[in-house]
N, C-alpha and C positions, 0 to 999 in steps of 0.2 A: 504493500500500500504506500509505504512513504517514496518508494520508487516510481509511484505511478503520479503520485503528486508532484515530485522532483520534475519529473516530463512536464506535466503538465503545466508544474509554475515555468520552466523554461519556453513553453511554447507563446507564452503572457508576457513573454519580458522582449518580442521577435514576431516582427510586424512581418504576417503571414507569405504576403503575396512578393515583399521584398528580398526576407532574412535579414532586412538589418534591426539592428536594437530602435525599440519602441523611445521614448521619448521617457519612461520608468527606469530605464537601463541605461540611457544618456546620461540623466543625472545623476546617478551610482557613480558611473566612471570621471561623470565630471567632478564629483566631492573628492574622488581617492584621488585625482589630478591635481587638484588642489593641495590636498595634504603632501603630496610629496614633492608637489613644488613651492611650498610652503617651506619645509625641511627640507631639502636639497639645491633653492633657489633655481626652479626650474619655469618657464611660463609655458602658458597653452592660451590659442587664441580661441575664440568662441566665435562661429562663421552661419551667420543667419541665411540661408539662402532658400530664396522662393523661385520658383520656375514658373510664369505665366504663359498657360497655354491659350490658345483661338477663346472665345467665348461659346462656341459651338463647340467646339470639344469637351467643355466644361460638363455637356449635358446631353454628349454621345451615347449610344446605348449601345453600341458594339463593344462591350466586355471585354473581348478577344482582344480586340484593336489597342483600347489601353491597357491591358495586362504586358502585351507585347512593348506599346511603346513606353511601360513604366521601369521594364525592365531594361531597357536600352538605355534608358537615360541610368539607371540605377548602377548600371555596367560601367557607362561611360564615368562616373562618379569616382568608382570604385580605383578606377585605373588611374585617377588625377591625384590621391590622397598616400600617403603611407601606411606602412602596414601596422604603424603604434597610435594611429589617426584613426577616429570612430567618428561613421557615420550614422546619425540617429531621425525617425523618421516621426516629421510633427503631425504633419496632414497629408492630402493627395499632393498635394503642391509646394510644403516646406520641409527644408531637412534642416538641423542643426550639426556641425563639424568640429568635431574637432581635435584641434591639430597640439599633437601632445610636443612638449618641450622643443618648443620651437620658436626658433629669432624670425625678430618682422622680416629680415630676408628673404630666409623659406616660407615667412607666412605670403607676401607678397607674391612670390613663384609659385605658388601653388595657389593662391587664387587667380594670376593670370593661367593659370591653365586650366583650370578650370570652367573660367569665359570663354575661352577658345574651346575646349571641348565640348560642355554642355549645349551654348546656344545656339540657333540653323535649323537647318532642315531634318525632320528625320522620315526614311522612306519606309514603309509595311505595305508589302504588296501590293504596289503601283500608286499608292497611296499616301502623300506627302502633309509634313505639317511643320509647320514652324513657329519654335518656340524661342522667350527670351528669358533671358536670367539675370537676375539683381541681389547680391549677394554684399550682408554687412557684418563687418566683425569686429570686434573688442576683444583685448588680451588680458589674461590674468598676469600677474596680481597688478598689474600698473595702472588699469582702468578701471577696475572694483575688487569685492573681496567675497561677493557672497551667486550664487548662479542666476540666482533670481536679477539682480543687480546685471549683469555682463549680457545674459540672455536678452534683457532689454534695451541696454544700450547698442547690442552689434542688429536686432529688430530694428531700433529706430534710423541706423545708419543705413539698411537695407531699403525704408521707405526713401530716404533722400534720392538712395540710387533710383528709384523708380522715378520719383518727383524728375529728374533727370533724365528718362527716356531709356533706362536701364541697359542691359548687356556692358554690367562694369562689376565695381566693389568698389566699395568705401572703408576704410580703417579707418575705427574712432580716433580722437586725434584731443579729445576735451575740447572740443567746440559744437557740444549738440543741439542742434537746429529745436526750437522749439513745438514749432508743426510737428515733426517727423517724429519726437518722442510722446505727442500727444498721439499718436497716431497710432505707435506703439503699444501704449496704456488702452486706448480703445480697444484695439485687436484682443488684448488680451484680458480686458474685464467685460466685454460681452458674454459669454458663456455665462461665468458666474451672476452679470445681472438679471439673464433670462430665469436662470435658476432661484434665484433670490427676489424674483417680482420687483426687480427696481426699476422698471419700462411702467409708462401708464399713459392709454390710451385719453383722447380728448376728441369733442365731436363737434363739429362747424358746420350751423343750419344750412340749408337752401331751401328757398322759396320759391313757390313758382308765382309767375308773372300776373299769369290770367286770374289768378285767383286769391295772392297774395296770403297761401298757406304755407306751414313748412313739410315739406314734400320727401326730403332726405336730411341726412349729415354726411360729414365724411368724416372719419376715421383717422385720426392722425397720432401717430406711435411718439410717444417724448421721453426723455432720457433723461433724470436730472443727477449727476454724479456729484458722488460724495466730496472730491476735491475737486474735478475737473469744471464740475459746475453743471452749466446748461448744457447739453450735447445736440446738436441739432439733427433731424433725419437726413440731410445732405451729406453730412458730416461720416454719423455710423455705416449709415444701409452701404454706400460703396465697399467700406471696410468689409462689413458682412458677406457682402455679394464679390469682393475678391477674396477671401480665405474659406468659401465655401459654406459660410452659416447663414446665407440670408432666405436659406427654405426655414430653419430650425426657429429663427425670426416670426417670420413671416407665421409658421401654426401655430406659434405663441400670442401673436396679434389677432388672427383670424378666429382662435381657441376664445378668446377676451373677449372681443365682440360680440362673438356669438350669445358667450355666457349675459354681455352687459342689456342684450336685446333679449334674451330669454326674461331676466328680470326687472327690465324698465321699460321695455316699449311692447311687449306682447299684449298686455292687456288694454292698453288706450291705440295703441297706432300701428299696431303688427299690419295691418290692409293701406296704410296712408303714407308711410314713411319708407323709403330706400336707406341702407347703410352703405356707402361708398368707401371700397377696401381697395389698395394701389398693389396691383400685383406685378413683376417686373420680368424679364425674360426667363428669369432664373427659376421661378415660379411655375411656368407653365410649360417650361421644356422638361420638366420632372415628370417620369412615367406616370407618377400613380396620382398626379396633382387630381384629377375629378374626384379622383375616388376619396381624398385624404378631406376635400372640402365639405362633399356630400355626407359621408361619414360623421362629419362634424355636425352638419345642420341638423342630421337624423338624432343624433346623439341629446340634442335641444330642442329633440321636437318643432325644428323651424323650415318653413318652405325656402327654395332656392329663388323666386323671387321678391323676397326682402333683399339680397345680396346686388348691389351694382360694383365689379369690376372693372377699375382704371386702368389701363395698360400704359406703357407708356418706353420707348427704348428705339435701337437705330431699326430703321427704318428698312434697311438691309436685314436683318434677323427675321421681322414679321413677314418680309416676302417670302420665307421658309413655308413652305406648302406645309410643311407639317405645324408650323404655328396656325396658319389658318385654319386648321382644320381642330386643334383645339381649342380655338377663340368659337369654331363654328359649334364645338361639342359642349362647350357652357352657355352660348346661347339656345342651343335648341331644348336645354335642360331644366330653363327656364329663369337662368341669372340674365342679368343689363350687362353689357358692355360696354366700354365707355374708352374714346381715345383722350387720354390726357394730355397737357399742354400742345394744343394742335396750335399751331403759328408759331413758335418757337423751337428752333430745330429738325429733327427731321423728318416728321409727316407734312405730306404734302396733299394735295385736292385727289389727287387717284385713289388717296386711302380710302377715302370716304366710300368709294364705288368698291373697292378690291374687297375688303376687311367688313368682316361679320359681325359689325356693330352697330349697337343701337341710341348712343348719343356720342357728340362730338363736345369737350370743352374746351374752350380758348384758354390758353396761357397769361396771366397776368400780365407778364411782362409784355406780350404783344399787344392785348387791349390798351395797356397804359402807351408806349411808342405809337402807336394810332392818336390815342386821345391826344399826346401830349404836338402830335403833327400837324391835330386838324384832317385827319383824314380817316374818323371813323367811322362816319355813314357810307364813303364811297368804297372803301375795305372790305368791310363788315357787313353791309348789306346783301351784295350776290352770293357770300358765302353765305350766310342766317338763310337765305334763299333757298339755294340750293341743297341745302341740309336739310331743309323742311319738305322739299320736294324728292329729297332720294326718303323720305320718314322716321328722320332724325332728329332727336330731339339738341336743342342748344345750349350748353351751361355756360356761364361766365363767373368766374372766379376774381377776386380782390378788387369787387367794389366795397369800397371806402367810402363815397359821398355821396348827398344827395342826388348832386347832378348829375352823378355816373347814373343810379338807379332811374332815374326820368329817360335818360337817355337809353338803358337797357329796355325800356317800356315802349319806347317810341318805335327802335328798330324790331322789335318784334321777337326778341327771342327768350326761352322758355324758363330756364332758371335761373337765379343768381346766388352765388355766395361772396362773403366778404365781410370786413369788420363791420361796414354799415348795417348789415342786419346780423352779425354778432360774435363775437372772439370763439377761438376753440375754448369749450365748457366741459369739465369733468360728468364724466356720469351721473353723477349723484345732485350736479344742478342741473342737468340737461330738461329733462323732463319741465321745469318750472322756466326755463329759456325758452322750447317752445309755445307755450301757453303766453308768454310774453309780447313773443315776437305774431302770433298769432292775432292777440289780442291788440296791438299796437297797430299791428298792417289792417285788422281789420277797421278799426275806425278811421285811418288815413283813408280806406277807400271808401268809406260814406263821407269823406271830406271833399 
């Protein structure tokens, strides 16, 4: 028995599909590294490296295809490093390295070969892709003294390289860019915030025009950290969505929701009201995403259209027949789909005809560059138009003032959100917001 455990704990400490040591086993050998370079005056450098592959690779379902290309890169690794050098595996996409009792010399020569090895092309059966790599390191003991400490500083030298346009390294040098070790700290206290409920969701009315009810909200994830402070969702989701946790995100958000409409809006507005939740490519190139949503609703007892779906990403991705045909399988299931910031970036008028949705919302920043031009009726009009004639409904986002709302009334289109009709509200005042704003629109329009 204790033989079979031995196996067993060995196979837990030896990231399966690689054979290299788990990221458990990393920091075993990086404490005993320590210690004896501690007592021997020996240093080791600590080499954060991430490999960014395609965005469509991220969310390939050919198994085979990255098995094959994880071991090539893993290969190609192996042969840059020495043989008293561990390499330890963090995620799909990072390793940690490190290079035992070694001067920045050698540390320097073995991360240039490693840029030359690792990034380019790699071919599997006729089948090419290319990849790039941004690799940051810190040395012990010159640049800290504990793993956690070095782990984070050669992380945040790793984002500069990216900030940079990557295929380099960076050695800390004691000048750490501020950004890049906030960046740092993000990456690596998301996990534990989702686990620890430190995210909370806030909901921002919309109104419709013809009627001057509140018709929806939308859903917006907020971060408020312990020292970092306010985290904004611009800020994290990228993070998320490059080291692979912006699905684990996202069913933590979508989970909330659901929960927050189960007990606040079921009994007065479950038939009246849409919840608008931002799903991103990463979202809906996941095999099992219908099924992981539906499963949720069922789980709450809730129909699939209460849920309106924002999408929003290059433009280039959603022409993937296979996105469409997912956008097409949560419409016909009976979720809204919704193109998010349309004028800003890269949806253009073809989408509206190609893409299996059922409202279009303008971009803040584009309605504001219109208004601020004078050229928002001659814009905005044949598009409100044409929207309504392919049987599209029209949202507009970050009305602020009166005038903008007069002006959303006049050209004709169907909803609005914005501070004017009322800031993102915690759950627990939501319900007494709508009643407000209901109650407020309503007597404006017996005015």
């Amino acid at each position: 028995m204790d033989h079979i455990n031995k196996i067993s704990n060995t196979k837990t400490l030896y990231e399966p599909s690689t054979g290299l040591p788990t990221k458990d086993l990393l920091l075993d050998r990086f404490k005993m590294n320590m210690a004896y370079g501690t007592r021997f005056g020996m240093s080791t450098a600590v080499c954060y490296l991430r490999i960014q592959f395609p965005i469509e690779l991220l969310h390939n379902e050919d198994q085979k295809f990255e098995n094959q290309l994880q071991k090539l890169i893993v290969s190609r690794l192996k042969k840059c490093v020495r043989e008293i050098d561990t390499i330890g595996v963090v995620n799909s996409t990072d390793f940690i390295i490190l290079l035992t009792n070694v001067s920045k010399e050698e540390c320097t020569d073995i991360l240039e070969r490693l840029i030359s090895h690792i990034k380019g092309d790699y071919t599997i059966k006729q089948r090419t892709v290319t990849i790039k790599i941004a690799i940051g390191t810190s040395i012990f003991p010159y640049d800290g003294r504990t793993t956690e400490q070095l782990i984070m500083l050669a992380q945040a030298q790793m984002y500069e390289v990216i900030a940079l346009g990557s295929n380099s390294y960076r050695i800390y040098r004691g000048d750490l860019h501020n950004q890049a070790y906030r960046k740092a700290r993000i990456e690596n206290d998301l996990r534990y915030a989702v686990k620890h409920n430190h995210f909370t969701v806030h909901y921002q009315p919309q109104i419709q025009l013809d009627n001057l009810k509140v018709v929806g909200v939308e859903a917006l994830i907020r971060w408020e950290h312990s020292e970092l402070g306010d985290i904004k969702p611009s800020e994290f989701i990228p993070i998320a969505e490059t080291t692979g946790f912006s699905n684990e995100l996202f069913y933590w958000l979508f989970r909330t929701v659901c929960k927050h409409i189960k007990e606040h809006l079921v009994d007065t507005y479950l038939n009246t009201i849409k919840v608008s939740v931002n799903i991103s490519i990463h979202q809906i190139l996941t095999p099992n995403f219908e099924e992981m949503v539906c499963q949720t609703l069922h789980d709450f007892g809730l129909s699939y259209e209460c849920i309106t779906f924002e999408i929003t990403e290059s433009i280039n991705l959603y022409n993937l027949e296979v996105v469409k045909v997912k956008l097409l399988n949560l419409k016909n299931l009976g979720f809204q789909v919704a193109i998010d910031d349309f004028g800003f970036g890269y949806f253009s008028f073809s989408d509206l005809l190609e893409l299996p949705i059922n409202i279009v919302k303008f971009d803040k920043r584009f309605v504001r560059s219109l208004i601020d031009n004078k050229k928002l009726n001659h814009v905005i009009s044949p598009i409100i138009e044409m929207s309504h004639n392919l049987g599209l409904k029209v949202v507009i986002e970050g009305v602020e003032r009166v005038q903008d709302f007069k002006e959303w009334q006049e050209l004709k289109c169907d909803i609005i959100q914005g501070y004017f009709i009322s800031k993102p509200k915690i759950v627990n005042d939501l319900l007494s917001t709508i009643e407000k704003i209901n109650h407020d629109f309503s007597s404006k329009n017996k005015e």
